[in-house]
Every structure is written in C-alpha cells, then in structure tokens.
C-alpha positions as CSV (number, residue, x, y, z in Angstrom):
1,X,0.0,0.0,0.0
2,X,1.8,3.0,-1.1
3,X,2.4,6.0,1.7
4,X,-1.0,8.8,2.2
5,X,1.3,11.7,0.8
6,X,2.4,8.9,-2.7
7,X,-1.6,8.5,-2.5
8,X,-2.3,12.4,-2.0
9,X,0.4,12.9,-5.3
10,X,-1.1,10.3,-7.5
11,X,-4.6,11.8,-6.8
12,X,-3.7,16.2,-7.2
13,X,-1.7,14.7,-10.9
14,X,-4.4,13.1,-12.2
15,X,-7.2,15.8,-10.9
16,X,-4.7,18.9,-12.2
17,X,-4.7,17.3,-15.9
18,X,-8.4,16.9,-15.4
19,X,-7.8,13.0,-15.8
20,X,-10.6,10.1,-15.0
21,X,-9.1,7.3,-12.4
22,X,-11.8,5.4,-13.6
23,X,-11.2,1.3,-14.5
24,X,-11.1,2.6,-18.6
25,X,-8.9,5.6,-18.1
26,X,-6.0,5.3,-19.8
27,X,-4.2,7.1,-16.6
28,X,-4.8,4.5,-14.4
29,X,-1.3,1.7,-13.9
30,X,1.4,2.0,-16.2
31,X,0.3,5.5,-18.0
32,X,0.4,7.6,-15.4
33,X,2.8,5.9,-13.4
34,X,5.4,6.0,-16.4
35,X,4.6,9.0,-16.5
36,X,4.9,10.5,-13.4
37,X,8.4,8.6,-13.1
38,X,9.5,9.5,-16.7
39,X,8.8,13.0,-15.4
40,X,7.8,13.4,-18.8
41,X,4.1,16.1,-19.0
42,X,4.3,15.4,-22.7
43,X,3.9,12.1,-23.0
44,X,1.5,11.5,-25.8
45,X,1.0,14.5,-26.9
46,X,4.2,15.9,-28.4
47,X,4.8,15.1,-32.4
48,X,7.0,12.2,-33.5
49,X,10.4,11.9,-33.6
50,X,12.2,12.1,-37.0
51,X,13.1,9.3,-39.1
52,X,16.4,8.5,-39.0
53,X,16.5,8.2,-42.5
54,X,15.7,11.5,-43.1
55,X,16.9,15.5,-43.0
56,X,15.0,17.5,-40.5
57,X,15.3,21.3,-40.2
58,X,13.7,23.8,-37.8
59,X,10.5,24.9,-39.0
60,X,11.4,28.6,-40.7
61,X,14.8,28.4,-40.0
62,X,16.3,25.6,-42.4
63,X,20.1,25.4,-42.9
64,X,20.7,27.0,-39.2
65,X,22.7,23.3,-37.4
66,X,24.8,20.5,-38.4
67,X,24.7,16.9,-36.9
68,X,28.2,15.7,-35.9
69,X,28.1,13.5,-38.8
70,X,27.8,16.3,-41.0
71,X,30.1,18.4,-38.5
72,X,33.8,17.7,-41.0
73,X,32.4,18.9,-44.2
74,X,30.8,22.1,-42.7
75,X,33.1,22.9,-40.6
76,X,35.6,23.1,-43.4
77,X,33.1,25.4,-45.3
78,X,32.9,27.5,-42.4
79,X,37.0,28.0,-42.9
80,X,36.4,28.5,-46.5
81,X,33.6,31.2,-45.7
82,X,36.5,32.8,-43.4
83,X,39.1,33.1,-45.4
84,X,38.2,36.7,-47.6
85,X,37.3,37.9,-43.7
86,X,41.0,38.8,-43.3
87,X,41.1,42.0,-44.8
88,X,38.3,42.8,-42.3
89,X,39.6,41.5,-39.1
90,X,42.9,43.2,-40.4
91,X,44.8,40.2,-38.8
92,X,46.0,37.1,-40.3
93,X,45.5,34.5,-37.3
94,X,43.0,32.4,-37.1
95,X,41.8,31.6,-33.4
96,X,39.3,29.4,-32.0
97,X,38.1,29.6,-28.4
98,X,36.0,26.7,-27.3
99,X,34.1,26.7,-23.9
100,X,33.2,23.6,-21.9
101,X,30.4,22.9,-19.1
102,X,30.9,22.6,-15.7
103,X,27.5,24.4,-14.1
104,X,28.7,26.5,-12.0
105,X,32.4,26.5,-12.9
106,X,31.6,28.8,-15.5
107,X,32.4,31.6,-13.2
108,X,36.1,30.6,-14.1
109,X,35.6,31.0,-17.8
110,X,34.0,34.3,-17.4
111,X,36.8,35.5,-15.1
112,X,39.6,34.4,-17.3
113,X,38.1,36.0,-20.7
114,X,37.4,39.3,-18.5
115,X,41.0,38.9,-17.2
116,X,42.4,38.2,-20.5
117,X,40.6,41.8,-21.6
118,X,42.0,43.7,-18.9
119,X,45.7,43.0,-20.0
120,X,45.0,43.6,-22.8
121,X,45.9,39.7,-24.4
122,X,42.5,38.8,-25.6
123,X,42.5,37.7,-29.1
124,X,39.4,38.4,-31.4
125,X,38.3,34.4,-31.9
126,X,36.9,33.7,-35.1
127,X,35.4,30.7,-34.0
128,X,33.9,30.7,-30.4
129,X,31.9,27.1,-29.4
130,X,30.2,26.4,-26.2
131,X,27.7,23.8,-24.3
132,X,26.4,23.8,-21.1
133,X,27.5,26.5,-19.0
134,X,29.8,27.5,-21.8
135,X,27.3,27.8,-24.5
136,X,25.7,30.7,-21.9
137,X,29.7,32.2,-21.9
138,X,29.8,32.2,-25.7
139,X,28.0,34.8,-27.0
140,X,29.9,37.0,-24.8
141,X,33.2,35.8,-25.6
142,X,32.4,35.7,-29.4
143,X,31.3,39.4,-28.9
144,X,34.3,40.5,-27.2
145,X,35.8,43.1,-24.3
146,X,33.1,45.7,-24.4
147,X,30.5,43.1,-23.6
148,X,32.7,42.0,-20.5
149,X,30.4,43.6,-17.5
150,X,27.4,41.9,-18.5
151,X,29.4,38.6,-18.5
152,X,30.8,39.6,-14.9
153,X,27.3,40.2,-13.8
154,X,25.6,36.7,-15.1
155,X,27.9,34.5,-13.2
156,X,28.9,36.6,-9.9
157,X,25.6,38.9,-9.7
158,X,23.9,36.5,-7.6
159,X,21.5,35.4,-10.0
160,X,21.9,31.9,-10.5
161,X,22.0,31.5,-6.3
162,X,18.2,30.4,-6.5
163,X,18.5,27.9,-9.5
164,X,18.9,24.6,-7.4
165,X,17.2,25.6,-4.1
166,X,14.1,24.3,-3.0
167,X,12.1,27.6,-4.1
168,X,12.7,25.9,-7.9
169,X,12.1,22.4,-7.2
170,X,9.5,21.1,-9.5
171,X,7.5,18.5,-6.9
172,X,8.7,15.7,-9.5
173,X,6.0,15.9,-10.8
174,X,7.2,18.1,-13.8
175,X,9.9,17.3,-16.8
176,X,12.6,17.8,-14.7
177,X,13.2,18.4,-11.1
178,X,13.4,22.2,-11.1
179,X,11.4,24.2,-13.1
180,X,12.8,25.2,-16.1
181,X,11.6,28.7,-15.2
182,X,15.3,29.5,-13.0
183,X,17.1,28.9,-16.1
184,X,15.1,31.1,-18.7
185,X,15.8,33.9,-15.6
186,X,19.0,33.3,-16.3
187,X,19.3,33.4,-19.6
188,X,16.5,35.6,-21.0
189,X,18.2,39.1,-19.4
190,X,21.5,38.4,-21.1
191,X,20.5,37.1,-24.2
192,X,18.5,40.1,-25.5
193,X,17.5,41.3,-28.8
194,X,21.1,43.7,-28.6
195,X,22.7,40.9,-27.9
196,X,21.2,38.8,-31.2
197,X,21.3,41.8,-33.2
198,X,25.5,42.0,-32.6
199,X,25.9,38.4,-33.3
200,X,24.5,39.0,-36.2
201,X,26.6,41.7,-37.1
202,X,29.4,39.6,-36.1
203,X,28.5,36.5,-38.3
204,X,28.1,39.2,-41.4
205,X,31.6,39.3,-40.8
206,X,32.6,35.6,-41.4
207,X,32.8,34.9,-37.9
208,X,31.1,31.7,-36.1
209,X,29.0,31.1,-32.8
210,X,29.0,27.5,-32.6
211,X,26.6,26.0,-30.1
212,X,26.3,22.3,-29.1
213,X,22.9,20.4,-27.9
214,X,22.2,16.8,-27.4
215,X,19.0,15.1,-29.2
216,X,18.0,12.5,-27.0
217,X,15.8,11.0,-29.8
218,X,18.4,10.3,-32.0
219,X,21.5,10.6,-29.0
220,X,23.8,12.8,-31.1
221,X,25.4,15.7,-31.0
222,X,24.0,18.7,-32.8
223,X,25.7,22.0,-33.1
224,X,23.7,25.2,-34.2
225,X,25.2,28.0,-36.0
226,X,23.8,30.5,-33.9
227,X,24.9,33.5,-36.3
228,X,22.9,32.3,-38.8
229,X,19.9,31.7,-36.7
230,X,20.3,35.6,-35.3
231,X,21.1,36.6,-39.0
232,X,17.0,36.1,-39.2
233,X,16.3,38.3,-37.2
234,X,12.6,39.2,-35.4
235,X,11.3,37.7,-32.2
236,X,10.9,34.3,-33.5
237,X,15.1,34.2,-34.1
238,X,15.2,35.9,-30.3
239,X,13.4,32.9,-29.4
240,X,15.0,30.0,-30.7
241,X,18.7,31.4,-30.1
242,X,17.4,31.8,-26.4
243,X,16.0,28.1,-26.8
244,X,19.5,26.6,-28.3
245,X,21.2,28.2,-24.9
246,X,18.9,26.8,-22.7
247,X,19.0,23.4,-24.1
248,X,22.5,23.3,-24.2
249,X,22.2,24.1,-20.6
250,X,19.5,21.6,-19.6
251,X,20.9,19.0,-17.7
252,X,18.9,16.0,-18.2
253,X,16.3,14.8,-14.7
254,X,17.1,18.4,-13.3
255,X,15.8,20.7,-15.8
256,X,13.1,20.1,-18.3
257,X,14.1,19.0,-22.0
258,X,13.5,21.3,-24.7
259,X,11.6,20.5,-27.8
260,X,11.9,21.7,-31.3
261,X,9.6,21.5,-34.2
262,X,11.4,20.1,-37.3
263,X,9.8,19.7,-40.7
264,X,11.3,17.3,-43.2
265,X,9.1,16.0,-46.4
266,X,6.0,18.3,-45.7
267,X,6.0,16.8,-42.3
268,X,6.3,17.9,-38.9
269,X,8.3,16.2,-36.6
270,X,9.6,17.2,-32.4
271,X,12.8,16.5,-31.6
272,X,13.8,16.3,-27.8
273,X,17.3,18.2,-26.3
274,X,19.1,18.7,-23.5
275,X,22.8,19.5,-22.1
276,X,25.0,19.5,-25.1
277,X,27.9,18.2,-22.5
278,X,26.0,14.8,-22.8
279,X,27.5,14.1,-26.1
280,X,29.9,16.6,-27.0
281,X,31.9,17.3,-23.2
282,X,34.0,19.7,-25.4
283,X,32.9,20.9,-28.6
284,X,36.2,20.8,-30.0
285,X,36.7,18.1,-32.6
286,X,39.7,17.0,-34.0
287,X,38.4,15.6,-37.8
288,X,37.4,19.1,-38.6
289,X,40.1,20.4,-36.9
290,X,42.1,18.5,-39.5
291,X,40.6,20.3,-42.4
292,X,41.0,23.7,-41.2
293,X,44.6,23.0,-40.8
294,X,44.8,21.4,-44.3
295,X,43.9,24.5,-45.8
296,X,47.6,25.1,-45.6
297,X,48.5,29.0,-45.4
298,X,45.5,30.1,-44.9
299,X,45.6,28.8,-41.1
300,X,49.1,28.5,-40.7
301,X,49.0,30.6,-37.5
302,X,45.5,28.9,-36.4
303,X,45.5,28.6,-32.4
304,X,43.1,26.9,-30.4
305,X,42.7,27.9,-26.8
306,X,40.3,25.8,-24.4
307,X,38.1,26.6,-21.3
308,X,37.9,24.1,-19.1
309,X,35.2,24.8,-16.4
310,X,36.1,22.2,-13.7
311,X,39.0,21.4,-11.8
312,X,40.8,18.4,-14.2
313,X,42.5,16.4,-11.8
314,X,41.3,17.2,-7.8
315,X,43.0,15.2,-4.8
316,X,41.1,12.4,-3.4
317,X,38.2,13.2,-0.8
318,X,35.4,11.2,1.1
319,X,32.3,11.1,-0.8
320,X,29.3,11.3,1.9
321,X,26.6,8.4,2.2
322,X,24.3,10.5,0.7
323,X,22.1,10.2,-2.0
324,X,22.4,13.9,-3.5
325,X,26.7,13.4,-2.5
326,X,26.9,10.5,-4.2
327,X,24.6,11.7,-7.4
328,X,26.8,14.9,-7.7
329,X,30.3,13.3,-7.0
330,X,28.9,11.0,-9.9
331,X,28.1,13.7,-12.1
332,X,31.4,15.5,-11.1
333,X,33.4,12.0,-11.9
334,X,31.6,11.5,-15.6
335,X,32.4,15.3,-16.6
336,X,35.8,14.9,-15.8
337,X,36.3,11.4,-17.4
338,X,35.0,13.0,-20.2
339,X,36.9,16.2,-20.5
340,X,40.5,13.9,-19.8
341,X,39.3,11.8,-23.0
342,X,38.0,15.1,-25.5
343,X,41.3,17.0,-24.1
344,X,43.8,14.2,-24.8
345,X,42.3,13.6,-28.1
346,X,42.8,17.6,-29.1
347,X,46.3,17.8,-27.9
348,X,47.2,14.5,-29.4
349,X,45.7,15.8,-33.0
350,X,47.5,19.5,-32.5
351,X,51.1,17.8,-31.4
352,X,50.1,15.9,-34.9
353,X,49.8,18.8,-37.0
354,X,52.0,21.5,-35.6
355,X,48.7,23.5,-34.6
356,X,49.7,25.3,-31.2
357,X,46.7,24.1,-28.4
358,X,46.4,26.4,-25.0
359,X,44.3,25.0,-22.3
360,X,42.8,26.8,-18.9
361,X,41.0,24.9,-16.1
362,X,40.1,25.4,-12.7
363,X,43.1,25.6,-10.1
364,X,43.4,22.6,-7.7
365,X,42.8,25.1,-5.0
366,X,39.3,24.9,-5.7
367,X,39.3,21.0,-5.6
368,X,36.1,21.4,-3.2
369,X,33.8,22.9,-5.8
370,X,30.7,21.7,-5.8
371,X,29.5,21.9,-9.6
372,X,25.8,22.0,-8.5
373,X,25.9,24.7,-6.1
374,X,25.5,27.9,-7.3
375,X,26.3,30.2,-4.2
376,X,27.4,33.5,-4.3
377,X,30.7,33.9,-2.6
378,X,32.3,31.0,-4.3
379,X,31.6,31.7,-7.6
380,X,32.7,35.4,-6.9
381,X,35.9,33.4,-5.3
382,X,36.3,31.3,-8.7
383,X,36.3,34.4,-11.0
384,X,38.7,36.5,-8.9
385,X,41.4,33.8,-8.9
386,X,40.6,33.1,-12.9
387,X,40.7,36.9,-13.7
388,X,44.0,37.5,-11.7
389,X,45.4,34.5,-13.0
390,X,44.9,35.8,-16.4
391,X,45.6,39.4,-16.2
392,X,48.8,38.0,-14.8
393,X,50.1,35.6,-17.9
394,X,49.8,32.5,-16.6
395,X,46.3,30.8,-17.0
396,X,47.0,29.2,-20.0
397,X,49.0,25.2,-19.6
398,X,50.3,24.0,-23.1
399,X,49.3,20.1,-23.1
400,X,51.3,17.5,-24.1
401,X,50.0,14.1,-24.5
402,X,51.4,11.4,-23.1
403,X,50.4,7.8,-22.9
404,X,51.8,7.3,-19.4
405,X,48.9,8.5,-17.5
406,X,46.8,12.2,-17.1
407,X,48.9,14.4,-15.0
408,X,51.5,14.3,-18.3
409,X,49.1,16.3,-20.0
410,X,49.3,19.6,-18.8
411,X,53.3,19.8,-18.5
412,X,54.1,23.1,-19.6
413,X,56.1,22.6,-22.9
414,X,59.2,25.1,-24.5
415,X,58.2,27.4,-27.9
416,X,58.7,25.3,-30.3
417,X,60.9,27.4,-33.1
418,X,58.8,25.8,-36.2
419,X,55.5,27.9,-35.2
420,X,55.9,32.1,-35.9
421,X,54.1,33.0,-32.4
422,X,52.3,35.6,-33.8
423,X,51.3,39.2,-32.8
424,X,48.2,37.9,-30.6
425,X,50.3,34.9,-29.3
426,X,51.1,36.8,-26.1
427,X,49.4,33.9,-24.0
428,X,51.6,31.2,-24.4
C-alpha cells in the first residue's frame, strides 16, 4: 500500500490534468505511473520523432545546425567562408576559443576572458563554441571586451544563487526536477535582442557562434550556427537562439528538455534536447580540426585555446553516504572522465599537425567545488582567482600528450621554433 502523501500525489496529478481514475482511463497503472516517473508532462501528446533516415530542419529556420556526422564537411566550409574575412579583421590569425560545461564553474571561464581583456591579451576568436555553462559564456566571448560587465554580472551577480534551491524544485512531478523557469531567468536578461542583433553583425563578418545540444531521440550531437539563426532576425530568431542556450544548458532529470519542431518532407516532426555536455563534453573536434589545418596557409597561425570549467584532476576526498553526495560526486566524476578523454584527443591531434593548443582549467585550490551549487561567494571566489590569473600571464597550460597517465598532460612545454608566435600569441 503506497504512503498517504504517494496516494495524496497520485490523486492532485491526475485531478490537475483533469484526468478520470476510472477502471477505462487510460491514466490508471502504467500510464500515469510512467509518466509520473519518466517525469515526462508530454507524454502522448508531443509530435514524433524524425526518421532516422531523413533530414530534418527547424521549422522557418532551415540550414541554421549540423549533426556531428555532418560536422567535417561544414566545418571546413565555415573555414572556406572565413578566409576573404581577413582584410576585415585586419589580422591574419586564425583563433578558436571553445568553452566547456561545468554548471557553475563557468564563473572561471567568465573571469579568465574578463582577465584576458584587462591585459590587454585577448584575441578576437573567429570561432567561439560552447555547451552547457559554456554555451551561456559564448555569445559574450564571441562578442568581445566591451560586452565584459554583462558577462561579470551573469555569473557573480547572484542570479543563478536560487536555480537549485528548494524555491525551484518542481515537486517531481514536472519534466525535470526544477522548473525550467530559474534557467530562462538566467538566460533571458543576457540574451537580448542587442545581444542577437550583434551576433548577427558579427556573423556578417565571417565569424562563427558555434553551439552544441544533445538530441536525446536520435542521442547525437547537434551544433547550431547561432549567427545564422540571429542573421534572421525578429522575435521568432530571439526565441529559438534563447531556446538553443537553454537546451545546451538543460541537464537531463534536473531541468526540463527542450523540444523543437522540425519539418522534413512536408512533415512535422519534435525532436527532444538537453545538455549539449552529454555528447559533445567539449565541442572541440579533432576531424574538422584536420581540415582547417589542411587549408595550408591560410591557417598556418591557427591557435586553439580551451576553457575548461572544472578542476581536471582534484586530490582524493570522502564522498558522503548520501544520495544527493553521491549523485553529484557521480556527475562531477563523468564530466571529468569525459573532458581527460576530449582534451587528450585535441592535444594529441595538435602535437600531430603542428597547430599550437592552450588549455585553462580550474586551479586545484578549488578541488572542493561543488559543480551543482551555485552560491554566491564561491563563484565570486572562482572568477577573482581566474581573472587575476589571467591578467597575470599565466592561466594558460600548453598540453602534451602522453600515454603514461593524465597528470602528463598539462606539463608546460618550450616554444617550439617551427611555429611564428604571432602578434596575438602573447598567452603562451
């Protein structure tokens, strides 16, 4: 016999959807116990899921993301699409910043970019990628310097302090465990129509916003081109760029899914996303990687700097009894396995190919970061060491890969004298 308040739960879900509990209602047993479990409101009622067979776009916005098996041949067009730039950018580097999650570690990335502007050793990135909590840094860091005090104020303004407290928690009884309300708060003020209007701008250019999601119907990757969406323009381009961010930064069971309408064949078709970390940890991928650099002189002084949100290799520590410990030292444990494999593959692939690879990541100081806590005061304590570490010259670790173990990876390597450092190349 299940427990008055399980009762009491299963009775106010089926009376709020205005639901018979009636021996023919389809809401009685499994259906409404999957779900309630499933924590899935939709259930029945959202379109189906694309074929796999074919080609779906975003309904008005075709031609606006890339699968990851499509990801090597557009990426290289993207370079193509670059190259006449360089009379604009008056510059003839070619760098690429890419951002990866780590909740509330993104306070680290924010303070290194806003470190890197204060001394003056920020390059302009031609292409910036995110996902997660660095898919909400990117727009700011594709946009550059002058857009610095609104990044300062998303991460240590105190306004992600409420987004896994109990005054969010969804009840379970919702698609996720906190309402998906505390992230569009997050999100909506610094993603405005300003903000979209200057992507755009910067995507005339031949720049690219990359941003990863994860479609959980299909479980790939998928990486949106969020210039071209804000190229658009109007409230319905507003809306789905602010809908790419917060999917990227859904994590799956604690914030809802979001779903997109796709068309393909004259048919309509939903597609489900969340955290773009599930199945692209860093959106920094070493095929197309390859083609940029086979474009020979064109990206001869290509650099790739990465931001990694989370400390990389922390000392040992108890992990609590608890459930919530041991589902957060879990989550902690997968991100980092999954950031070692993503960041050896990219320094392997650059040692390859001569293409110079920088790498930031949380000092071991902050070992005790909890990536699920959002508080105030450590956040604030995150950026200030990752701002003075930058504004001082030495956030940035060359890796070099090495098959004997991890902690080989960020030894800190001489110049080598076949690569021209470069004007920019101030941060090795």
């Amino acid at each position: 016999m299940p427990p008055s308040w399980w009762a009491w739960s299963w009775r106010v879900r089926t009376d709020e959807a205005g639901l018979s509990r009636g021996p023919d209602s389809k809401t009685t047993g499994q259906g409404l116990f999957g779900d309630w479990w499933t924590g899935d409101p939709l259930r029945g009622k959202r379109l189906a899921t694309p074929p796999a067979e074919v080609l779906a776009e975003i309904v008005d916005f075709p031609g606006v993301r890339l699968t990851a098996d499509q990801a090597d041949q557009a990426l290289n067009a993207v370079a193509d699409r670059l190259t006449p730039t360089r009379s604009l950018l008056d510059r003839t580097d070619f760098n690429i910043l890419a951002l990866s999650g780590g909740a509330s570690g993104g306070a680290y990335g924010a303070g290194v970019l806003t470190g890197l502007s204060k001394a003056g050793a920020r390059p302009e990135f031609a292409i910036v990628t995110g996902v997660s909590t660095g898919a909400l840094i990117a727009p700011l860091a594709f946009l550059g310097s002058a857009w610095d005090e609104r990044l300062t104020d998303s991460y240590v303004g105190g306004h992600a302090a409420d987004l896994l407290s109990i005054k969010g928690f969804a009840g379970g009884l919702g698609a996720g465990l906190f309402k998906g309300e505390g992230l569009e708060a997050l999100v909506w003020p610094v993603i405005d129509e300003v903000v979209v209007e200057a992507v755009a701008r910067e995507h005339a250019r031949g720049r690219r916003l990359l941003i990863a999601t994860t479609n959980l119907d299909n479980q790939k990757a998928v990486i949106w081109d969020m210039g071209a969406i804000a190229s658009r323009g109007g409230e319905a381009a507003l809306q789905l760029f602010r809908d790419v961010m917060l999917a990227s930064a859904s994590v799956p069971g604690l914030f809802p899914a979001k779903l997109f309408t796709v068309e393909a064949g004259g048919e309509r078709y939903q597609e489900m996303h969340v955290d773009g970390g599930v199945a692209a940890p860093l959106f920094l991928m070493p095929d197309a990687l390859l083609h940029w650099r086979s474009l020979g002189q064109r990206l001869r002084r290509g650099r790739v700097y990465v931001i990694v949100n989370t400390v990389l290799d922390p000392s040992p520590r108890s992990t609590p009894a608890g459930v919530a410990s041991i589902m957060v030292r879990g989550f902690e444990t997968m991100l980092r396995f999954s950031y070692r494999q993503a960041l050896s593959l990219a320094a392997g692939f650059c040692a390859r190919h001569n293409l110079p690879l920088s790498v930031a990541s949380i000092p071991t100081s902050f070992d005790y970061l909890n990536m699920l806590k959002f508080d105030t005061a450590t956040m604030r304590a995150i950026f200030d060491e990752a701002e003075r570490q930058a504004m001082a010259g030495n956030v940035w670790a060359s890796p070099s890969p090495e098959p004997t173990g991890w902690r080989g990876l960020f030894r800190r390597q001489p110049a080598r004298a076949d690569i021209d450092p470069g004007p920019t190349d101030v941060l090795e």
